[in-house]
C-alpha positions in Angstrom: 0.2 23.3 105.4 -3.4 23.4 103.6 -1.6 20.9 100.9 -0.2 19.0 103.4 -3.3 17.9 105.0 -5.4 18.3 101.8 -2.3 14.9 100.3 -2.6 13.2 103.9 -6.7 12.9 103.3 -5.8 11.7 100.0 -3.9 8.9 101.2 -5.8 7.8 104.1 -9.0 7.8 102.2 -7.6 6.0 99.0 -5.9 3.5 101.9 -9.3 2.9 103.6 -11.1 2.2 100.7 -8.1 -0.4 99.4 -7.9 -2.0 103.2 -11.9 -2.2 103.6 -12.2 -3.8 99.8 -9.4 -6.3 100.6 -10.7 -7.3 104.1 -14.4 -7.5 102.6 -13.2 -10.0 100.2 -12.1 -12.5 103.2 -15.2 -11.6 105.4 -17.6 -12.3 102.5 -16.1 -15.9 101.1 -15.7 -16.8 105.0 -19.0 -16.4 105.6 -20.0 -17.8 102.5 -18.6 -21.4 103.6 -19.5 -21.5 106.9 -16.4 -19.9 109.1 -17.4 -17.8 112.3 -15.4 -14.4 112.3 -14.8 -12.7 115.2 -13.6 -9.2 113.9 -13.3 -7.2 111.2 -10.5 -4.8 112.0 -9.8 -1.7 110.1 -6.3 -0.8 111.4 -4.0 -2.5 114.0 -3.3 -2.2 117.8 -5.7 -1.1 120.7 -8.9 -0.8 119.0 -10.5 3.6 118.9 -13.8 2.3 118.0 -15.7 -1.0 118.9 -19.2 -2.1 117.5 -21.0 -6.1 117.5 -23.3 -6.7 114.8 -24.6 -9.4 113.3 -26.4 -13.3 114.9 -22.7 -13.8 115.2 -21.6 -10.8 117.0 -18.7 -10.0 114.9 -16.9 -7.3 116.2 -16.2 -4.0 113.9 -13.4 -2.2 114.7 -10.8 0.8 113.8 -7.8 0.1 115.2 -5.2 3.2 116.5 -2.9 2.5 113.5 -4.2 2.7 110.0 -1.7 0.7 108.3 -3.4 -2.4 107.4 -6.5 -4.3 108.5 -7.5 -8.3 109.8 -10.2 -10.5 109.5 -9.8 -12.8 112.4 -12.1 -16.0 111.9 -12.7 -18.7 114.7 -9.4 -20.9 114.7 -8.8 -23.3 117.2 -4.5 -22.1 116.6 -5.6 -18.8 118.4 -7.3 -20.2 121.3 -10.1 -23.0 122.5 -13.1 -22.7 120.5 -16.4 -24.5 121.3 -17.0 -28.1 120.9 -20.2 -26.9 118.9 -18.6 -24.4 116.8 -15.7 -26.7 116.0 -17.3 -27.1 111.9 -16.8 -22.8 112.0 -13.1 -22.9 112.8 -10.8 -21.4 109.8 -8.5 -24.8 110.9 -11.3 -27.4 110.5 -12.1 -26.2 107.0 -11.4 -28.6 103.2 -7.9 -27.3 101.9 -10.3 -25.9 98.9 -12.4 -23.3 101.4 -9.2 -21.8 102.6 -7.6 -21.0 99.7 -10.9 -19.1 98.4 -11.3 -17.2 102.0 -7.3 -16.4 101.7 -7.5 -15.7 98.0 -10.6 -13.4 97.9 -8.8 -10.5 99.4 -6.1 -10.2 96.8 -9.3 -10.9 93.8 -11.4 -8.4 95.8 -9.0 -5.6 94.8 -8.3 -6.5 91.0 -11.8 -6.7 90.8 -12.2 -3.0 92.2 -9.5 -2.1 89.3 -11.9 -3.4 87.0 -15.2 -2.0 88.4 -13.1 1.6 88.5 -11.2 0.9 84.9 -15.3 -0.2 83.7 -16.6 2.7 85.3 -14.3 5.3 83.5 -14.3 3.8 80.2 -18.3 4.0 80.3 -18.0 7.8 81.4 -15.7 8.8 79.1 -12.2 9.8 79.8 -11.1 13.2 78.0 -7.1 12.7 77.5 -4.4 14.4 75.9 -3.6 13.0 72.3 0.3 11.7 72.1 1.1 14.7 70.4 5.3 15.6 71.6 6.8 19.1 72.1 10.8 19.8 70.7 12.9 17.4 72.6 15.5 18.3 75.4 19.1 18.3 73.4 21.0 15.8 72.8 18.3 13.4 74.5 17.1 9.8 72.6 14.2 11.8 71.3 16.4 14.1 70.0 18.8 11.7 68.2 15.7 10.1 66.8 14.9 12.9 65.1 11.4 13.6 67.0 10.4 17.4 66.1 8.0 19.7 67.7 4.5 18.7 67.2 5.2 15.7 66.2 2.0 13.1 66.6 2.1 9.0 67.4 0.3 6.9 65.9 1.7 3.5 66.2 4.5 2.3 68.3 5.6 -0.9 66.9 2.7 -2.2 64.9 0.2 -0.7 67.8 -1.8 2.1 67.4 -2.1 4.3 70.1 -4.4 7.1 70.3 -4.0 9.2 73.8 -0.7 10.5 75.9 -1.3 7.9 78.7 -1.6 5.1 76.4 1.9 5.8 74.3 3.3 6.5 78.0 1.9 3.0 79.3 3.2 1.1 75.8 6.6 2.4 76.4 7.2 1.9 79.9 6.4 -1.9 79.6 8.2 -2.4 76.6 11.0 -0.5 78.6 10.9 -4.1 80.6 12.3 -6.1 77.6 14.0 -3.7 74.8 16.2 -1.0 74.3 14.6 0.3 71.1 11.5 1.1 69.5 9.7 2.4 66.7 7.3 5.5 67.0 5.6 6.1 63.8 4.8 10.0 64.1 2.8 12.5 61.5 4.5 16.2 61.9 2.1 19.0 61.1 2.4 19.4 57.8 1.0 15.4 57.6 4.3 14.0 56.9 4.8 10.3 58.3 7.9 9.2 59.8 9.8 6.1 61.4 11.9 7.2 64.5 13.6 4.6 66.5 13.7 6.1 70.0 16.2 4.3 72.6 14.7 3.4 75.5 17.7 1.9 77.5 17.7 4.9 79.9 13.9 3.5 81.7 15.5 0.6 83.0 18.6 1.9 84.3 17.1 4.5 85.8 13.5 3.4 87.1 10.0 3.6 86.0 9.1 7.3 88.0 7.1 9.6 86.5 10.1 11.4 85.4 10.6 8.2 82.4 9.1 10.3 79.4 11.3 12.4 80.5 14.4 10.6 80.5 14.0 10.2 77.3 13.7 13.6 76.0 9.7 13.2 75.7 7.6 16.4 76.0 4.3 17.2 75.5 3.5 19.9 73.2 3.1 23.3 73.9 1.6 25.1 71.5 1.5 29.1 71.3 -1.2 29.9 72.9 -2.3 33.6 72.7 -2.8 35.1 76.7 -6.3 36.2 76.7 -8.3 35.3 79.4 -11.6 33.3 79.8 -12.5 33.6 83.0 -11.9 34.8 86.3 -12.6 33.3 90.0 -15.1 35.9 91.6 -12.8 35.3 94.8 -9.4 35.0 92.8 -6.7 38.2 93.2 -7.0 38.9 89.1 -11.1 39.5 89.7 -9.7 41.5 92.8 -7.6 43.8 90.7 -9.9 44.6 88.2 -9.1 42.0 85.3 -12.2 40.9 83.0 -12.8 38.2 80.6 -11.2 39.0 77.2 -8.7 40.9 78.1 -5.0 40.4 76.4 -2.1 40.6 78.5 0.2 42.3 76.6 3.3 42.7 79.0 3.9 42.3 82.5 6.5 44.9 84.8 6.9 45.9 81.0 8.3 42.6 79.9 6.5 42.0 76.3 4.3 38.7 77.0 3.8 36.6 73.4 2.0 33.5 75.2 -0.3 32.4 78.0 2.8 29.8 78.8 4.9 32.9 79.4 2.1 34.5 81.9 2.2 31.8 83.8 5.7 31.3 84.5 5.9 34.6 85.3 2.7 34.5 87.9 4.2 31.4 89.7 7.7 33.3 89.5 6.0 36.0 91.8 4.2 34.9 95.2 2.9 38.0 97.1 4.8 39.5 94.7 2.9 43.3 93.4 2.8 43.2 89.2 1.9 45.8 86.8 -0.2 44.2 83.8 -0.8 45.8 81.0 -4.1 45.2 79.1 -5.5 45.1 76.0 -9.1 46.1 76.9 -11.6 46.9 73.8 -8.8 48.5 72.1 -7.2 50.5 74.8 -4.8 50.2 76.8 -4.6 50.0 80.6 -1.8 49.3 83.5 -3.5 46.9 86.1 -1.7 46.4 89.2 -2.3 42.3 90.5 -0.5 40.4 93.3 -0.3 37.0 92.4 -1.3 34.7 95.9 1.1 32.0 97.2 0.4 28.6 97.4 2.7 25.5 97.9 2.8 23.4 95.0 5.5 19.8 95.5 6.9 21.9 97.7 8.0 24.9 96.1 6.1 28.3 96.8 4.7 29.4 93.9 1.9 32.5 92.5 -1.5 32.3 91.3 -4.1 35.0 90.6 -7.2 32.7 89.5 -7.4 33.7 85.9 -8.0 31.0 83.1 -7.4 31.1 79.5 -10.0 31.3 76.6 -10.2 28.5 75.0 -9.5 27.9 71.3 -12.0 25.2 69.7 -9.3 24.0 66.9 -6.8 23.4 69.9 -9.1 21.5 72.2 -9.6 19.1 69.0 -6.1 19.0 68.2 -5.1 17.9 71.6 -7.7 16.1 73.1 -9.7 13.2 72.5 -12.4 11.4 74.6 -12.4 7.5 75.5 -15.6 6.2 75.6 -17.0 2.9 75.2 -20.1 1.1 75.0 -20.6 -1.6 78.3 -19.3 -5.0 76.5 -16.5 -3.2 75.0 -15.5 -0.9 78.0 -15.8 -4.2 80.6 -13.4 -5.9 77.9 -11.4 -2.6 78.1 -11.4 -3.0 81.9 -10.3 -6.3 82.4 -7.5 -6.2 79.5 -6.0 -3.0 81.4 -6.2 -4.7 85.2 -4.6 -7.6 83.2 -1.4 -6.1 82.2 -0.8 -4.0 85.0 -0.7 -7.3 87.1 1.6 -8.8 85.0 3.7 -6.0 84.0 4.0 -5.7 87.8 4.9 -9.3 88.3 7.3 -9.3 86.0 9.5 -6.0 87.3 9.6 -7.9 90.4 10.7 -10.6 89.1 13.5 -8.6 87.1 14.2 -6.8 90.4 14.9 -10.2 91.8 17.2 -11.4 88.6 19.0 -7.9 88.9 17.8 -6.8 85.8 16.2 -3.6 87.4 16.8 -1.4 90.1 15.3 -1.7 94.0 15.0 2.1 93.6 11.8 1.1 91.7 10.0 0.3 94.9 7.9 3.2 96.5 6.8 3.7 99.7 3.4 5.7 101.5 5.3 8.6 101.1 5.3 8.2 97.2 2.2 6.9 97.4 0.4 9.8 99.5 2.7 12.7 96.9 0.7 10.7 93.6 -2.5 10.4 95.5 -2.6 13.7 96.2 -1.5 14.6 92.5 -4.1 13.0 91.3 -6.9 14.0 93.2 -6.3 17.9 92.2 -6.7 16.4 89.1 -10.3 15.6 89.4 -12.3 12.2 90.5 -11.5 10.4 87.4 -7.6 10.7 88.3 -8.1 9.7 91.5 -10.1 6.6 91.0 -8.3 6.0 88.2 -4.9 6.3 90.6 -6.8 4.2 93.1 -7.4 1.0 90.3 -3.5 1.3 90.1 -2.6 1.1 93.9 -5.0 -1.7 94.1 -3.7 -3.8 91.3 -0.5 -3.2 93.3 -1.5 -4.5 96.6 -3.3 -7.3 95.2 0.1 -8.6 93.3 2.1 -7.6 96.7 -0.2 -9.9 98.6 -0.1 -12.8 96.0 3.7 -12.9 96.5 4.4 -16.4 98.0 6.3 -14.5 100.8 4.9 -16.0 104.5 3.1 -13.0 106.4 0.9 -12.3 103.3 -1.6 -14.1 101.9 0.7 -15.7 98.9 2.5 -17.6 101.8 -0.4 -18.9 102.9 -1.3 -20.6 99.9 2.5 -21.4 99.3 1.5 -23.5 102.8 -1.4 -24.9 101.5 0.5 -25.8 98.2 2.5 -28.1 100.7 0.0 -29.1 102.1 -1.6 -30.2 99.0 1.4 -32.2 97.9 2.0 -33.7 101.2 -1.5 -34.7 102.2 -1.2 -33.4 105.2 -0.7 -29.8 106.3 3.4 -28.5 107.8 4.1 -28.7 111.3 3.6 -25.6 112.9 7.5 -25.0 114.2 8.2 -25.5 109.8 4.9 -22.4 109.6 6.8 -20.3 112.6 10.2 -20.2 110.7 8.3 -19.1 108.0 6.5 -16.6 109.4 9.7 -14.8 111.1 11.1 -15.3 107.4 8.3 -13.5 105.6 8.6 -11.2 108.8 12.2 -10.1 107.7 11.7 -9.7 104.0 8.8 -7.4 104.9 11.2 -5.5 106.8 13.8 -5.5 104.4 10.6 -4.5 101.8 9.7 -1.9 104.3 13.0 0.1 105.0 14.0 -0.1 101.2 10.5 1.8 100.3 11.1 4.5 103.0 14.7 4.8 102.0 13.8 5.3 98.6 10.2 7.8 99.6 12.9 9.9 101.6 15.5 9.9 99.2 13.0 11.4 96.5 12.2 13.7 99.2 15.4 14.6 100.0 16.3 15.1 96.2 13.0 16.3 94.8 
């Protein structure tokens, strides 16, 4: 339950911040030229919370369902509006001053992906190098020949240089070929050519499973189970472990790797385990319970017990992003960049048929990754957060009416007519944006519940 709610704040707070950045984007450019607005809505339906601010009065409110959010500006379509306020009206405005209040929204959010994207790249961002583990049997990575430990360092004529970035390379080239080349270095420095088939993304979807379609892994590498420190409030600090010591076998099962400690720990909730311990060159039997937690559903054992570190390993598999402010904006806004397009451009090979509907995810989806990535630290989570908003901002851009790309499509016609469409031409459209929303709506959820039905 503790995970449950700790994924539901995850998702409310990373759908607040996207709904408040969006809306601010309207308020801001309809102030800018001139246009009177009347609230500022955070959430639909009977407003919880109610507060006037402003020469204006504008009304700041939370609505009862947080699905969404409104700016509503002085329009003389939504009811009689003051012969003296007339120049405010939304309606009375040049066709130019619409599309920037209408378009601001959608910009407001890519711009937050670039401010987050900027933010990170000037921090530093420590990441795991591309470095791949034996590949499952009979998988593409296996009939490429990719071995255990193998490195990448160029796919195609690209270098890449962490895990994400190989990941991110292939999944958009998954959009347009079936095969590429992965130029890898093994551990004894020996380069190689593989051409890995990458068919299997498309047919099957872009989850986070993809990698693994494909027979990726990352590597694992022996890592001896010594430990490196302990919670003070953790079951292994409980039970009389210290830093140091060696696991040497577990209910008398021999343990050769920290990897193997751990399988066996999360194999065992509330689960009593005799450990035995190499401590300063004896011997002893320790007696730990490993505590439950719920982890993507599944029950699974922890005690609170870290492993030492090994210098050479942290340098073998991780490197840190950093760059200087020029370079890291450029960084930024290249990244933001291709994650609009390569998100335009599955929805438009959704449309042709060219890749499945299953693609599309749903608040369920989006609350499980949100909450993923928060365990994983700030970083993730903003980083996760840039993502979502390039998302909303290319949804919203969709010339579909009910979102702010079928207002412009209106204005478009309005532009080419000189004049703008009647309003029963604007009411069809609306009940037709209406239904593909729907249709958009129940295809997520089906989708969110069939992953949840099928883990």
């Amino acid at each position: 339950m503790n995970d449950f709610l700790y994924y539901v704040l995850a998702f409310l707070v990373l759908l607040g911040l996207l709904i408040i950045i969006h809306e601010l984007g309207h308020y801001l450019v309809a102030r800018w030229v001139g246009v009177k607005v009347l609230r500022f809505s955070i959430g639909f339906g009977a407003p919880i919370f109610v507060r006037k601010i402003g020469v204006d009065q504008t009304e700041w409110a939370i609505g009862r369902i947080p699905l969404g959010g409104y700016v509503k500006m002085l329009d003389e379509s939504e009811g009689e509006v003051m012969p003296d306020e007339l120049p405010r009206s939304f309606n009375r405005q040049v066709l130019w001053r619409r599309i920037a209040i209408v378009v601001a929204g959608p910009m407001a959010n890519l711009l937050l992906a670039v401010v987050v994207y900027w933010g990170s790249f000037l921090y530093g961002v420590e990441e795991l190098r591309p470095v791949l583990g034996a590949p499952v049997n009979a998988s593409p990575a296996a009939h490429a020949g990719i071995e255990d430990g193998d490195r990448v360092v160029k796919i195609g004529d690209d270098p890449v240089l962490t895990w994400q970035e190989m990941r991110w390379k292939i999944l958009t080239l998954a959009a347009d070929v079936d095969t590429l080349s992965l130029e890898t270095v093994n551990m004894r420095h020996e380069s190689a050519i593989r051409q890995l088939d990458i068919s299997s993304i498309r047919r099957h979807g872009w989850e986070a499973d993809a990698l693994e379609q494909l027979g990726l892994r990352y590597f694992r590498p022996r890592i001896p189970p010594v430990i490196g420190r302990l919670n003070e409030d953790g079951r292994a600090s409980a039970a009389g472990l210290q830093a140091d010591d060696e696991i040497v076998a577990i209910d008398g099962q021999e343990i050769d790797s920290w990897h193997a400690l751990v399988d066996i720990v999360h194999a065992h909730p509330e689960q009593r385990l005799l450990f035995t311990v190499l401590r300063a060159g004896s011997l002893l039997e320790i007696p730990v319970t490993p505590a439950a937690f719920t982890d993507k559903n599944q029950e699974i054992g922890r005690i609170s017990a870290y492993v030492k570190e090994i210098p050479d390993f942290r340098d073998a598999l991780l490197v840190t992003v950093r760059y200087g402010p020029l370079t890291a904006l450029s960084k930024a806004v290249a990244e933001t960049w291709e994650k609009a397009v390569f998100s335009l451009r599955i929805i438009g090979k959704m449309l042709i048929g060219e890749v499945s509907w299953q693609n599309i995810s749903g608040p369920i989806t989006v609350a499980d990754y949100a909450g993923q990535s928060a365990k994983l630290g700030l970083m993730a989570y903003f980083r996760f957060l840039a993502l979502i908003s390039i998302s909303l901002a290319v949804l919203n851009l969709l010339p579909v009416p009910m979102l702010d790309g079928g207002h412009l499509l209106y204005y478009l016609f309005e532009a080419v007519r000189g004049k703008p469409l009647s309003e029963h031409t604007m009411e069809l459209g609306q009940r037709l944006g209406m239904s593909v929303l729907i249709l958009l709506m129940a295809c997520a959820f089906y989708n969110d519940l069939n992953r949840l039905i099928s883990g």
